[in-house]
C-alpha positions in Angstrom: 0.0 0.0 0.0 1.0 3.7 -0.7 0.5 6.3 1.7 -0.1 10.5 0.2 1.2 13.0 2.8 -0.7 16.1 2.4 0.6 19.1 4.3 -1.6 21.3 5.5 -1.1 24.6 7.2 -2.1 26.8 10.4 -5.4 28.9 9.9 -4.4 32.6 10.0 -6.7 35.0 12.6 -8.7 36.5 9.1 -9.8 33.0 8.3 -10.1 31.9 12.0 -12.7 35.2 12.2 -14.9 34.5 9.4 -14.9 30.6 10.0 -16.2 31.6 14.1 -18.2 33.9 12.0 -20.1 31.3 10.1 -20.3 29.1 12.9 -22.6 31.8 14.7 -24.7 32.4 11.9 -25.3 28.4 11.6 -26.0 28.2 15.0 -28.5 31.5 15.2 -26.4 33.2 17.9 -25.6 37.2 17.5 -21.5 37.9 18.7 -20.3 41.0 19.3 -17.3 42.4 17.1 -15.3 42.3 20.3 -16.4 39.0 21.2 -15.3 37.6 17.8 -12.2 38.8 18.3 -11.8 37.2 21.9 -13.2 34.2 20.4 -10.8 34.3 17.5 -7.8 34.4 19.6 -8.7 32.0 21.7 -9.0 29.7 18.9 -5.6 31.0 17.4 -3.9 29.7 20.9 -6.0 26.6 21.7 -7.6 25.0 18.6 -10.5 26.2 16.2 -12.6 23.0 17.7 -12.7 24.5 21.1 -13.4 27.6 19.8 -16.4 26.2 18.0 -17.9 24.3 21.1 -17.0 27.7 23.1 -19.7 29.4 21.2 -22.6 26.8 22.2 -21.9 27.5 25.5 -21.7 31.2 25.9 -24.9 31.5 23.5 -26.6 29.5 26.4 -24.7 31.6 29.0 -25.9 34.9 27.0 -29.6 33.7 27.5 -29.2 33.0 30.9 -28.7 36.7 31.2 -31.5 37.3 29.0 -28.8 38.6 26.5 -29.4 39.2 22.6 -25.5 38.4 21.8 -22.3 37.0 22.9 -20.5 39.2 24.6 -16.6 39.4 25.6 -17.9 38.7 29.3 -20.1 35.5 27.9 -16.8 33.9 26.4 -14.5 34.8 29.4 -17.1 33.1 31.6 -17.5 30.0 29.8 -13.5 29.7 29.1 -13.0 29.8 32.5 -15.6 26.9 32.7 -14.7 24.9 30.5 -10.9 23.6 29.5 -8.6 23.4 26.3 -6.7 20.3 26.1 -3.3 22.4 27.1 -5.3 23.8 30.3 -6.4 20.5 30.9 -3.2 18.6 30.7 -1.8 21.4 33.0 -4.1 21.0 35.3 -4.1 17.0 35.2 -0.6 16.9 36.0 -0.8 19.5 38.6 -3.4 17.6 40.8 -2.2 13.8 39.6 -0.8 13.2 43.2 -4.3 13.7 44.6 -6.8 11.4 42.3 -7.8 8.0 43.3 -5.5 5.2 41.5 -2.8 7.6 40.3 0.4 5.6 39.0 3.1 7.8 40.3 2.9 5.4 43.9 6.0 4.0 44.7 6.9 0.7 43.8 6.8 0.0 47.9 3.1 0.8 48.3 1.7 -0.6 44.9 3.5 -4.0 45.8 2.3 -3.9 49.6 -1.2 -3.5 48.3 -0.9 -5.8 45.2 -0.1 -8.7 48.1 -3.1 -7.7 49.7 -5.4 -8.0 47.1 -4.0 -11.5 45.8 -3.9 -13.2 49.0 -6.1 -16.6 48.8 -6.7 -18.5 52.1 
């Protein structure tokens, strides 16, 4: 079998814009120029996916407040809810010592407790 490599390259902020842009319209939810541009850069540093679901979210956040468009203060709200992969990571690997099951045990206390659990009587 054959494999094509296609390259393909970074979106620049103009087509970012007027692909967020779209997005609204196809959705039925009115941005703000300022929120746009939030929005834009936020996909510029993340990724154009999270960007997208971003704008689900704050229209639902802007009708909570009985809003008629997204607003800067919609997006910052709902970017502060909900995290990027790179936030994510971040905060995975800032908390990993403290979830249930982590793997960073030492080898001491994972054998102690793999003894326990095999023991047959």
């Amino acid at each position: 079998d054959r494999t094509i490599i296609i390259p393909t390259t970074q979106y620049e902020e103009k087509d970012l814009k007027q692909i967020l842009r779209i997005r609204c319209e196809e959705e039925d939810t009115e941005i703000s120029d300022d929120a746009l541009t939030v929005l834009t850069k936020v996909g510029g540093e993340t990724s154009l996916r999270y960007a997208i679901q971003l704008i689900s979210v704050a229209s639902l956040a802007c009708k909570k407040r009985k809003g008629t468009e997204i607003s800067v203060e919609d997006i910052k709200k709902v970017y502060s809810l909900f995290l990027d992969e790179q936030r994510s990571c971040e905060f995975l690997k800032e908390y990993q010592d403290e979830f249930m099951f982590n793997d960073t045990d030492s080898s001491e206390h994972v054998k102690e407790s793999t003894e326990q659990t095999m023991e047959t009587n």
